[in-house]
MDTraj code that builds the backbone (N, CA, C; nanometers):
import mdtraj as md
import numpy as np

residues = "UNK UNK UNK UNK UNK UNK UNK UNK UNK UNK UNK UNK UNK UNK UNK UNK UNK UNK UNK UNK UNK UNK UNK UNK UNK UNK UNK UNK UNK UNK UNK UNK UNK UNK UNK UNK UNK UNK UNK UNK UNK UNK UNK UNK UNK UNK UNK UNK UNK UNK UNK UNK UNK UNK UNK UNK UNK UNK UNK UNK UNK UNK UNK UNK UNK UNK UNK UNK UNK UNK UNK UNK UNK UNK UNK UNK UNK UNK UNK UNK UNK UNK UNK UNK UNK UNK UNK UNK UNK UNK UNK UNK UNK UNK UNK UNK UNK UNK UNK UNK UNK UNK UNK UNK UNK UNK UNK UNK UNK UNK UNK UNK UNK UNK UNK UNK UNK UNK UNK UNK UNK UNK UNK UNK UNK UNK UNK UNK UNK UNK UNK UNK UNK UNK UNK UNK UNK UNK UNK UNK UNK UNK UNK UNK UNK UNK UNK UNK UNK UNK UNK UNK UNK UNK UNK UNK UNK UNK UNK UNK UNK UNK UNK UNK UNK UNK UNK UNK UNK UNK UNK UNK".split()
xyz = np.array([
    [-3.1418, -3.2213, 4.2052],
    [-3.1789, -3.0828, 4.2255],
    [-3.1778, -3.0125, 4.0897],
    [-3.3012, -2.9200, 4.0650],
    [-3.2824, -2.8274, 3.9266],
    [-3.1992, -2.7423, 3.9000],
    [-3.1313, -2.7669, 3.8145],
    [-3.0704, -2.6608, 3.7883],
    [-3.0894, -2.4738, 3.7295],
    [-3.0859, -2.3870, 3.8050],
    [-3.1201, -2.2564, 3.8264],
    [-3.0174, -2.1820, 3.7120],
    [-3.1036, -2.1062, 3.6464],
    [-3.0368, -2.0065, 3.5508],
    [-3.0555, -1.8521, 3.6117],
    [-2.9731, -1.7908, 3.6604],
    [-2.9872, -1.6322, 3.7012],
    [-2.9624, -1.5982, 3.5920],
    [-3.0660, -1.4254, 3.6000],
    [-2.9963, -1.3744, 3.5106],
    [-2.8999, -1.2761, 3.5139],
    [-2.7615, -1.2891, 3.4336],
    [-2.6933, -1.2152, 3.3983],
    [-2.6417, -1.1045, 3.3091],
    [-2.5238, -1.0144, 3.3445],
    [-2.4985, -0.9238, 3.2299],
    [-2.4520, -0.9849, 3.1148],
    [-2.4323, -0.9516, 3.0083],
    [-2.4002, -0.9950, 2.8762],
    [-2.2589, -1.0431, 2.8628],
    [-2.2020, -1.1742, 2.9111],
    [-2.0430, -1.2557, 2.9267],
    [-2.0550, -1.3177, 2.8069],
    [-1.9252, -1.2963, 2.7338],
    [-1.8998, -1.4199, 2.6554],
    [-1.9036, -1.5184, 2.7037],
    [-1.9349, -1.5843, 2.6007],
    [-1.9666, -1.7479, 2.6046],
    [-1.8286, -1.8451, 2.6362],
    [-1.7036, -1.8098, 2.5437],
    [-1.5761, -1.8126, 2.5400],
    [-1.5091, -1.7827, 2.6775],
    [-1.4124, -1.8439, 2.7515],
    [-1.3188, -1.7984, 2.8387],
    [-1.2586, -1.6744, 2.7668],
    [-1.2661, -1.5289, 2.8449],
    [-1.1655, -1.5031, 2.8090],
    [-1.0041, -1.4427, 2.9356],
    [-1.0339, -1.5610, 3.0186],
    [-0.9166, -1.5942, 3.0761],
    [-0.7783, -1.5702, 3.0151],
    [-0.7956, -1.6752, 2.9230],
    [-0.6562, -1.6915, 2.8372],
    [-0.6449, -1.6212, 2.6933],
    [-0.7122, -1.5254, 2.7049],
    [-0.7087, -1.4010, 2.6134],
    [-0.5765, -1.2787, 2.6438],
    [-0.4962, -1.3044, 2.5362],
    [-0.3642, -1.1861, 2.5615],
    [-0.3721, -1.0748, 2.4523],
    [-0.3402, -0.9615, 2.5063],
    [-0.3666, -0.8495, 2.4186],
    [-0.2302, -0.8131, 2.4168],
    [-0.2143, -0.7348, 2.2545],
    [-0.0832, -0.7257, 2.1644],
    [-0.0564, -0.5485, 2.2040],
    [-0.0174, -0.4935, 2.2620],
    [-0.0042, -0.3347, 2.2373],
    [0.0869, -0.3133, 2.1820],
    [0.0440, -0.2394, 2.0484],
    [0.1139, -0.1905, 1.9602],
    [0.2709, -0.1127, 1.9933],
    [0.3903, -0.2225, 1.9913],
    [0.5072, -0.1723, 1.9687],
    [0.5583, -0.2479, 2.1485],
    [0.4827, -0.2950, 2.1747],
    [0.4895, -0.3234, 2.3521],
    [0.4758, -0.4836, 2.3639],
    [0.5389, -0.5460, 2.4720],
    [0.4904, -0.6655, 2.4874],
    [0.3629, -0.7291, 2.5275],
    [0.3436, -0.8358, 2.4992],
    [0.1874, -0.9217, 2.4964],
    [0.1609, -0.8859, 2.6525],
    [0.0393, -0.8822, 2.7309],
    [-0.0086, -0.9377, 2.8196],
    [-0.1546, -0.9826, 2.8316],
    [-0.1616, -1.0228, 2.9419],
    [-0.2914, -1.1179, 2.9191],
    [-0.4045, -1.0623, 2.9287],
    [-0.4871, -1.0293, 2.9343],
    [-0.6328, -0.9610, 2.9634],
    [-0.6237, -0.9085, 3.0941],
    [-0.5923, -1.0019, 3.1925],
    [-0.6528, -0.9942, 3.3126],
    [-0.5121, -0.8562, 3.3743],
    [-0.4214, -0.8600, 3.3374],
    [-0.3215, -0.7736, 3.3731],
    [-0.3630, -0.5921, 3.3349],
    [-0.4772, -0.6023, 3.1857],
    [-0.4975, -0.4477, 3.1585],
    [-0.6108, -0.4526, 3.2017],
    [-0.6610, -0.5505, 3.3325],
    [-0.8073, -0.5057, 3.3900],
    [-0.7567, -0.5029, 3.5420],
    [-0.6614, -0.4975, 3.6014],
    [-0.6189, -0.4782, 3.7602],
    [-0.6922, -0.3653, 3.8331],
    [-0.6760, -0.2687, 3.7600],
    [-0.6970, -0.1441, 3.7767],
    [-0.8602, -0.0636, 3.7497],
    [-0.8293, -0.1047, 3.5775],
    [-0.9278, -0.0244, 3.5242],
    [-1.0559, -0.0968, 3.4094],
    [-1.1174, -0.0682, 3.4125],
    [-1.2260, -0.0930, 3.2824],
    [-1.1464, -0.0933, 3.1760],
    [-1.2123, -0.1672, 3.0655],
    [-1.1465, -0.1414, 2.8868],
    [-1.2979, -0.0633, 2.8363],
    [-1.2402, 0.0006, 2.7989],
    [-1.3519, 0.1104, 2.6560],
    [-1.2797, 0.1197, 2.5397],
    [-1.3142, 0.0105, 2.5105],
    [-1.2742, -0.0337, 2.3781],
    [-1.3284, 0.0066, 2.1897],
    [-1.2979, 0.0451, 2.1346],
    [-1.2954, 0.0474, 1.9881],
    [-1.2870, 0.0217, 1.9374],
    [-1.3503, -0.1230, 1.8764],
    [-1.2715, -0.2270, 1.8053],
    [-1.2999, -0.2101, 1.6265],
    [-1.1603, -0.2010, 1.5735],
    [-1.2046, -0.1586, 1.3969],
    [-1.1360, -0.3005, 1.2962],
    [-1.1841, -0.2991, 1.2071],
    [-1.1107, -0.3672, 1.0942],
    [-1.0518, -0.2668, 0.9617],
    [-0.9375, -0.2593, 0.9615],
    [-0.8608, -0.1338, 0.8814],
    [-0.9053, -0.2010, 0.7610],
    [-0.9287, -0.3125, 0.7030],
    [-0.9365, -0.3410, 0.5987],
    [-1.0572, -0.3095, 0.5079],
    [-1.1625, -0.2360, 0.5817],
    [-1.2915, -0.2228, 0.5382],
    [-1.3255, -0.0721, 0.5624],
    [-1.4091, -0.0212, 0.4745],
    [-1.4605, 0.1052, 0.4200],
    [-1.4683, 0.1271, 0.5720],
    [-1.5682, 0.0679, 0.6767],
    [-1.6545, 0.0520, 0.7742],
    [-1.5968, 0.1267, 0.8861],
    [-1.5188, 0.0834, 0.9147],
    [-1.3974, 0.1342, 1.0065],
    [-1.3719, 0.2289, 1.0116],
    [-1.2939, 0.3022, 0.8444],
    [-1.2155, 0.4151, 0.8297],
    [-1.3330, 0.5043, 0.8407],
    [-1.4655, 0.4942, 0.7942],
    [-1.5256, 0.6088, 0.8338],
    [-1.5851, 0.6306, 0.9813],
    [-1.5765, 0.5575, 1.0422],
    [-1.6098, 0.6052, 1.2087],
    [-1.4499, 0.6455, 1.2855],
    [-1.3209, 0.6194, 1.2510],
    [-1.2246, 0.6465, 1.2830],
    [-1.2114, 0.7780, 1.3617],
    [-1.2510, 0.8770, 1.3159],
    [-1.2509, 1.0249, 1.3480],
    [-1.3729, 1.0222, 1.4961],
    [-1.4851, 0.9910, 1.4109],
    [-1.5658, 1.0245, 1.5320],
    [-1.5156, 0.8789, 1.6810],
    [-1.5210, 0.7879, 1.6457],
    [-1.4230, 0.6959, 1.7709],
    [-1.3536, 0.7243, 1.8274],
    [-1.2676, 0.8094, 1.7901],
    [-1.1239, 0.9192, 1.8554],
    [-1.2109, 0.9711, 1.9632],
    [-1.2813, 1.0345, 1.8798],
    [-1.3334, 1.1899, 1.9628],
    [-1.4116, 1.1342, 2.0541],
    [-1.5072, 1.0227, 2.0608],
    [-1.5748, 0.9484, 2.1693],
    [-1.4797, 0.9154, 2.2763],
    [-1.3405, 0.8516, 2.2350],
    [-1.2668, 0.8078, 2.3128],
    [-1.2437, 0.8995, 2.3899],
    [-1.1374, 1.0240, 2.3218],
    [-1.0863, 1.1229, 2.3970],
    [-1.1946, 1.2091, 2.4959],
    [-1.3236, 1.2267, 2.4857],
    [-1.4052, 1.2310, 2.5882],
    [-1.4159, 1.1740, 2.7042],
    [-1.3818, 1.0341, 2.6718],
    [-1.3915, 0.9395, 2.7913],
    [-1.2646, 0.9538, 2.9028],
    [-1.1744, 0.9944, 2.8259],
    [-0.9784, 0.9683, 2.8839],
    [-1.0062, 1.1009, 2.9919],
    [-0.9099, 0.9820, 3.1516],
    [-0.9910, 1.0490, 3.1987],
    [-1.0624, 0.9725, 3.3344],
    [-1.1772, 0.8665, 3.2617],
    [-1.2052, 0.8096, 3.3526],
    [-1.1730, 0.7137, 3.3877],
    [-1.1934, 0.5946, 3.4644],
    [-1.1605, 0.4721, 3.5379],
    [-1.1836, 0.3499, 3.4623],
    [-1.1574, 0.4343, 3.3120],
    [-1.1313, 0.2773, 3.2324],
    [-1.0777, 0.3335, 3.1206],
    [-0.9322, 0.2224, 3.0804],
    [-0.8412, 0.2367, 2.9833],
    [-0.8849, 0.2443, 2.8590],
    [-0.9275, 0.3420, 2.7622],
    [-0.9705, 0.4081, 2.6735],
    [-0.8452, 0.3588, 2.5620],
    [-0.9217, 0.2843, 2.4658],
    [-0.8241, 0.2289, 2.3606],
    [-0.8725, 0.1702, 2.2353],
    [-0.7767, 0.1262, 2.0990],
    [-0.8287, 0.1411, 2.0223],
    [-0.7768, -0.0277, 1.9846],
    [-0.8505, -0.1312, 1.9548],
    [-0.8070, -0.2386, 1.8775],
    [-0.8616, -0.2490, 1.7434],
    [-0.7233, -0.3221, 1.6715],
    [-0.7505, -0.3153, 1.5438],
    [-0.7003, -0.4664, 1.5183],
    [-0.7893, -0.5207, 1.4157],
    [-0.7824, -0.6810, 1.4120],
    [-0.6716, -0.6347, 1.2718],
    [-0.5625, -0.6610, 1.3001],
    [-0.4315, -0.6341, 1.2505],
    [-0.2670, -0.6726, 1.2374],
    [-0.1782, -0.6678, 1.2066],
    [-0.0753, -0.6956, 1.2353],
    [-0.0046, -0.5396, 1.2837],
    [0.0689, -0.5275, 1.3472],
    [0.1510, -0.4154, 1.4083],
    [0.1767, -0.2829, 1.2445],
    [0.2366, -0.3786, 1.1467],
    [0.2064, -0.2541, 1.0434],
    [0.1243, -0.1987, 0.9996],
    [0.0082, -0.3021, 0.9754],
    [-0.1094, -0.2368, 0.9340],
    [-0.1889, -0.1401, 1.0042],
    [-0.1467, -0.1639, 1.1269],
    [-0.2233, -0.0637, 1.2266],
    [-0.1607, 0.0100, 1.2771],
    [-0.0337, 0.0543, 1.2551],
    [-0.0266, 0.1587, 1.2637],
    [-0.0144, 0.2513, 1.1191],
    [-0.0255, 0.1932, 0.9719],
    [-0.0437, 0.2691, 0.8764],
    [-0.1926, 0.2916, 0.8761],
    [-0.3002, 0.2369, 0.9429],
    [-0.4707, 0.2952, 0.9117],
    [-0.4790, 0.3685, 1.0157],
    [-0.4067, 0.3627, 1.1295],
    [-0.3958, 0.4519, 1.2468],
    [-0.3594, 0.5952, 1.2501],
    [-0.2466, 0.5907, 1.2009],
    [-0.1606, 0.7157, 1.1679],
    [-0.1472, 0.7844, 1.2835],
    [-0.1693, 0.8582, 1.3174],
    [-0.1236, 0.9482, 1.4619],
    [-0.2222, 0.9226, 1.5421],
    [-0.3643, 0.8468, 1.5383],
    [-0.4022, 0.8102, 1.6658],
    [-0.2910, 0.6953, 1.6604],
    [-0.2456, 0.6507, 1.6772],
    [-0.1736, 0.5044, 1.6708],
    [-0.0782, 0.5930, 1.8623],
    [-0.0465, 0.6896, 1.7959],
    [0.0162, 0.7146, 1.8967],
    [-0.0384, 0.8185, 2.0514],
    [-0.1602, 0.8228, 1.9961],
    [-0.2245, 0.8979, 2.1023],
    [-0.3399, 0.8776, 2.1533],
    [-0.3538, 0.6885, 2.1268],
    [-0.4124, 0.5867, 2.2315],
    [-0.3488, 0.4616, 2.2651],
    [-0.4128, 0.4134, 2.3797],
    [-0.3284, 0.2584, 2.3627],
    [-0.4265, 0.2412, 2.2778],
    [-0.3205, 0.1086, 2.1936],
    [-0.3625, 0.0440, 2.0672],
    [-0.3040, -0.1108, 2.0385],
    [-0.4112, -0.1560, 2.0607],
    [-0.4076, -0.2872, 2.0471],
    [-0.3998, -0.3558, 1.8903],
    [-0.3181, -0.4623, 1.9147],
    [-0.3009, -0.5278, 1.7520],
    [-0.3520, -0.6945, 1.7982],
    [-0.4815, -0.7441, 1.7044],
    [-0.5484, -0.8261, 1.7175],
    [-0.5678, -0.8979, 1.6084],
    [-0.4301, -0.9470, 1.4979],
    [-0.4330, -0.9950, 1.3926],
    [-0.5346, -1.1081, 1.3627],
    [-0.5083, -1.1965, 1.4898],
    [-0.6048, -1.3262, 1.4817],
    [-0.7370, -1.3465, 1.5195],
    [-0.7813, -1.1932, 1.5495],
    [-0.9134, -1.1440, 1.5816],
    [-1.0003, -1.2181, 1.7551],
    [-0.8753, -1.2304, 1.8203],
    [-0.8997, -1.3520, 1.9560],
    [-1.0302, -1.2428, 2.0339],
    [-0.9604, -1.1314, 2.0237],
    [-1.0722, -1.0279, 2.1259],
    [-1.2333, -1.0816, 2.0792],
    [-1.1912, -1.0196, 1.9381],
    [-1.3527, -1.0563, 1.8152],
    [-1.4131, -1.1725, 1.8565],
    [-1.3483, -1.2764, 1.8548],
    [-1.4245, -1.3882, 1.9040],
    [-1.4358, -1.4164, 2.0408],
    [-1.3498, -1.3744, 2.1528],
    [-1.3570, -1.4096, 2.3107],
    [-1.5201, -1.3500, 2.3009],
    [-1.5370, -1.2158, 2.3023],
    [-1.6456, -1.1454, 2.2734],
    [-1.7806, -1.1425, 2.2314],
    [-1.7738, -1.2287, 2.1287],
    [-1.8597, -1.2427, 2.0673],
    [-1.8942, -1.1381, 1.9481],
    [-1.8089, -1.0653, 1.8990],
    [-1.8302, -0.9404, 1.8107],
    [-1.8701, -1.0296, 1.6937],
    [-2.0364, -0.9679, 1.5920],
    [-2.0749, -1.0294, 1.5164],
    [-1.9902, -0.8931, 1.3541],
    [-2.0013, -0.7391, 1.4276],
    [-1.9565, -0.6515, 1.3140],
    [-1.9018, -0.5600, 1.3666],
    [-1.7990, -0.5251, 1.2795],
    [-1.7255, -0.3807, 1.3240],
    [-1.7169, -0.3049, 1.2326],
    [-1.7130, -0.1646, 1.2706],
    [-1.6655, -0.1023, 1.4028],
    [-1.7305, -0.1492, 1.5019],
    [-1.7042, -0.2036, 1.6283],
    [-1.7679, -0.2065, 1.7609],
    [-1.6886, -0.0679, 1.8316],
    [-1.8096, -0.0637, 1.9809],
    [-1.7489, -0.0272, 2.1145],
    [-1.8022, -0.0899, 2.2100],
    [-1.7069, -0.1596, 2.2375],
    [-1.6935, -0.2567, 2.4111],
    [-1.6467, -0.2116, 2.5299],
    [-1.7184, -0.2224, 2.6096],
    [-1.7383, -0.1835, 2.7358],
    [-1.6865, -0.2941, 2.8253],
    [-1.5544, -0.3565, 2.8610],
    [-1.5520, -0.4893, 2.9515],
    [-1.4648, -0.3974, 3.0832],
    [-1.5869, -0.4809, 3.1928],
    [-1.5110, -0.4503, 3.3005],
    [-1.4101, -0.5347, 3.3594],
    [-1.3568, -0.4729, 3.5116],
    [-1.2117, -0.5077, 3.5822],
    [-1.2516, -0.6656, 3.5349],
    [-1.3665, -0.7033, 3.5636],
    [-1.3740, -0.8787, 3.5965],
    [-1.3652, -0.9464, 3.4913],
    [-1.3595, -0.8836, 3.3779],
    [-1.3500, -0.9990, 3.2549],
    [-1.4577, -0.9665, 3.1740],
    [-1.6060, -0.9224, 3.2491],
    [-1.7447, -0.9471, 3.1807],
    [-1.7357, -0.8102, 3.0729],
    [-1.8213, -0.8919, 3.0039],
    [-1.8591, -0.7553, 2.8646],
    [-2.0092, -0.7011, 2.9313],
    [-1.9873, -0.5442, 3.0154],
    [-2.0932, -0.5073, 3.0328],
    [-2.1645, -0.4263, 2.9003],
    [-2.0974, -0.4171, 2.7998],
    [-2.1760, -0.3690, 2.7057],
    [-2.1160, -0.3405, 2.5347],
    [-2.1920, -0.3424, 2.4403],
    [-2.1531, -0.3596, 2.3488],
    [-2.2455, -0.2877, 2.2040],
    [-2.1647, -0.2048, 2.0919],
    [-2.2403, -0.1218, 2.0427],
    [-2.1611, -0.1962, 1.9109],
    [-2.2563, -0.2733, 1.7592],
    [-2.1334, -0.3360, 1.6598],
    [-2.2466, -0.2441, 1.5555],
    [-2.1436, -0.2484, 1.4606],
    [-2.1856, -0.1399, 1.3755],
    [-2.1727, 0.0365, 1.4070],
    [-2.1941, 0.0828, 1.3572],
    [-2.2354, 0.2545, 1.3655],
    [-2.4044, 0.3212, 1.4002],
    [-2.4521, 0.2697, 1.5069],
    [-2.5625, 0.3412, 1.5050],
    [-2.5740, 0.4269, 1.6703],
    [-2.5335, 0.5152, 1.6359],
    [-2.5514, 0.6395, 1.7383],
    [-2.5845, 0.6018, 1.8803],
    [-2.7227, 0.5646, 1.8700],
    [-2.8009, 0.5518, 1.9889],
    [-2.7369, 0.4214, 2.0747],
    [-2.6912, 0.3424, 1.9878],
    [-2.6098, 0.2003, 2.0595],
    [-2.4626, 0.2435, 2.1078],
    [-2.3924, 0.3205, 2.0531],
    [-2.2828, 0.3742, 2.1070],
    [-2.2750, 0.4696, 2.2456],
    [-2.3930, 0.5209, 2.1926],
    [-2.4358, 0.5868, 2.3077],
    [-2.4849, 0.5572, 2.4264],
    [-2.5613, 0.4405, 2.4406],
    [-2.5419, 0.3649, 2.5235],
    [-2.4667, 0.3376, 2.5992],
    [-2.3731, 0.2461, 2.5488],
    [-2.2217, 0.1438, 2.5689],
    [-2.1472, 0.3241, 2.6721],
    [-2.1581, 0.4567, 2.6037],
    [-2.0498, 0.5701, 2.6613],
    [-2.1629, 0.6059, 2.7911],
    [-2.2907, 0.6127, 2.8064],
    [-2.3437, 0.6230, 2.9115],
    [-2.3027, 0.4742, 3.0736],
    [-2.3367, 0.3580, 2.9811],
    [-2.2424, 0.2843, 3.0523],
    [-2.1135, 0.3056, 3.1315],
    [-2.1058, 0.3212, 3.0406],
    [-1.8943, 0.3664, 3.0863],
    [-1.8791, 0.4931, 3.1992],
    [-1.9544, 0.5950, 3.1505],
    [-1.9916, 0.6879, 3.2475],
    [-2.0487, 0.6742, 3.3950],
    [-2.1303, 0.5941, 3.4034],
    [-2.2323, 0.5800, 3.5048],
    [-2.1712, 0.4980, 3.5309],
    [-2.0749, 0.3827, 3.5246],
    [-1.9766, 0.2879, 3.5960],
    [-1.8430, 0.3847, 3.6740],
    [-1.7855, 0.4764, 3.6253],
    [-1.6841, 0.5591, 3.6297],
    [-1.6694, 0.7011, 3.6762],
    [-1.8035, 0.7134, 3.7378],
    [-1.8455, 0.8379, 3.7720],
    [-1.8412, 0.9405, 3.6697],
    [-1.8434, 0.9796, 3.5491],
    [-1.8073, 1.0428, 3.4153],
    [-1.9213, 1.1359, 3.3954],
    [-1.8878, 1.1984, 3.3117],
    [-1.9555, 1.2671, 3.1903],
    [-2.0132, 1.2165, 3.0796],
    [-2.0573, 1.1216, 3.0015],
    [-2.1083, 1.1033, 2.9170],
    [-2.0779, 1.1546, 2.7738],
    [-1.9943, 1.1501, 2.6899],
    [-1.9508, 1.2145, 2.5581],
    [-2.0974, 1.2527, 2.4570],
    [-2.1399, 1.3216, 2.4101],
    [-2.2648, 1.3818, 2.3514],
    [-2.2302, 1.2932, 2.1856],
    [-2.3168, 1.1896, 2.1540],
    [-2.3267, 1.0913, 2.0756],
    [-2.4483, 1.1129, 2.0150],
    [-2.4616, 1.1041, 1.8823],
    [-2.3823, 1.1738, 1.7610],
    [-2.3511, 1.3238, 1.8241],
    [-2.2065, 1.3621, 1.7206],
    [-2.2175, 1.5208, 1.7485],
    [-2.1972, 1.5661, 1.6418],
    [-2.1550, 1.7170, 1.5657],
    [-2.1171, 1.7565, 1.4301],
    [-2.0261, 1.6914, 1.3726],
    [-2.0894, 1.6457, 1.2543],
    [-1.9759, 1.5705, 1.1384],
    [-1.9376, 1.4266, 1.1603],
    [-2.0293, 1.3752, 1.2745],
    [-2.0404, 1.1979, 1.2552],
    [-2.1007, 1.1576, 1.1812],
    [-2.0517, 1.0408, 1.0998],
    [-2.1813, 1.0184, 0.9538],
    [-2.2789, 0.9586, 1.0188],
    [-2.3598, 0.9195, 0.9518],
    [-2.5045, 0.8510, 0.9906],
    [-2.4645, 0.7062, 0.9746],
    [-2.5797, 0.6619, 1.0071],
    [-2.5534, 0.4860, 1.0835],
    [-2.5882, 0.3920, 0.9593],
    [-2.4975, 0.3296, 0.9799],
    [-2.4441, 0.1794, 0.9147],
    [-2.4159, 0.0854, 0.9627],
    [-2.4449, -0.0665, 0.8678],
    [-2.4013, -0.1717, 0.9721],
    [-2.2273, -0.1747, 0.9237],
    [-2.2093, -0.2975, 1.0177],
    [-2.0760, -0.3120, 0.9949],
    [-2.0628, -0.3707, 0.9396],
    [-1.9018, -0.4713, 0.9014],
    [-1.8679, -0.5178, 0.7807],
    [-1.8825, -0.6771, 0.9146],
    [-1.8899, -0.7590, 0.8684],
    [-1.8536, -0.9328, 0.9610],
    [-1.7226, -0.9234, 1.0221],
    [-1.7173, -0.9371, 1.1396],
    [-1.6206, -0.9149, 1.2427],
    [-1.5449, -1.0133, 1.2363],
    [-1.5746, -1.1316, 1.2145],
    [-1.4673, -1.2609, 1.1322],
    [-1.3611, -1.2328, 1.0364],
    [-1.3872, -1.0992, 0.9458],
    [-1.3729, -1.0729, 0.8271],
    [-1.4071, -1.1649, 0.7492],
])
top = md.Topology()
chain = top.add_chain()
for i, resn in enumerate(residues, 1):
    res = top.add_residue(resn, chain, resSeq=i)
    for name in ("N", "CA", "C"):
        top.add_atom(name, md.element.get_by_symbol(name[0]), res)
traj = md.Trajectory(xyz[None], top)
């Protein structure tokens, strides 16, 4: 018998079953434990690169738009616990914040550049994904999130977001 390809939403290729996420200052759990409930709307940065620190501000403010709805609004940083919370600084404490030193998310994912914003729902799947800084792709990924969550939609670009860039290699 032939074998049939449907088509699907955009899944990593990777299990990410056995994917555990680090929250900053908190113990490990596994993926599937911070999706019981809710969606991830995710932010994923590399502190080590120009790339990052300048979408930092406007990522907040996307986020904090979203908080709120029916998915856990948070910030990962491919990091160790100090480093992220010294590029963090007081968002560190006024999102969950993930520490992803070994970059497992980056690769479960498939992230080619960051800054990303990932969109994975309760089930594991990546319904959507914005890498780099370009407005209209972020914007996307927050209409997503919205229209999954019954939401509002955060107004992408708004005053004082810089203009679009790629990202730095999500591998580092």
């Amino acid at each position: 018998m032939p074998k049939i390809s449907l088509p699907s939403p955009l899944v990593a290729a990777n299990s990410v079953s056995d994917l555990v996420l680090s929250p900053l200052g908190a113990q490990k759990r596994p993926l599937a434990e911070w999706l019981t409930t809710f969606h991830l709307a995710t932010v994923v940065l590399d502190p080590y690169t120009n790339e990052s620190s300048w979408i930092l501000k406007t990522a907040t403010k996307i986020l904090e738009a979203l908080r709120g709805c029916d998915a856990r609004v948070n910030l990962l940083v491919t990091a160790d616990e100090d480093d992220t919370a010294a590029f963090l600084g007081p968002y560190a404490q006024q999102f969950l914040t993930f520490c992803d030193p070994d970059r497992a998310f980056v690769k479960a994912y498939e992230l080619e550049a960051l800054p990303a914003f990932v969109f994975v729902r309760v089930d594991g799947s990546l319904a959507a994904k914005a890498e780099g800084w370009v407005p209209a792709e972020w914007r996307d990924v927050a209409s997503q999130i919205a229209e999954a969550t019954s939401w509002i939609p955060p107004t992408i670009p708004s005053s004082g977001d810089p203009g679009s860039f790629h990202g730095s290699p999500a591998l580092g």
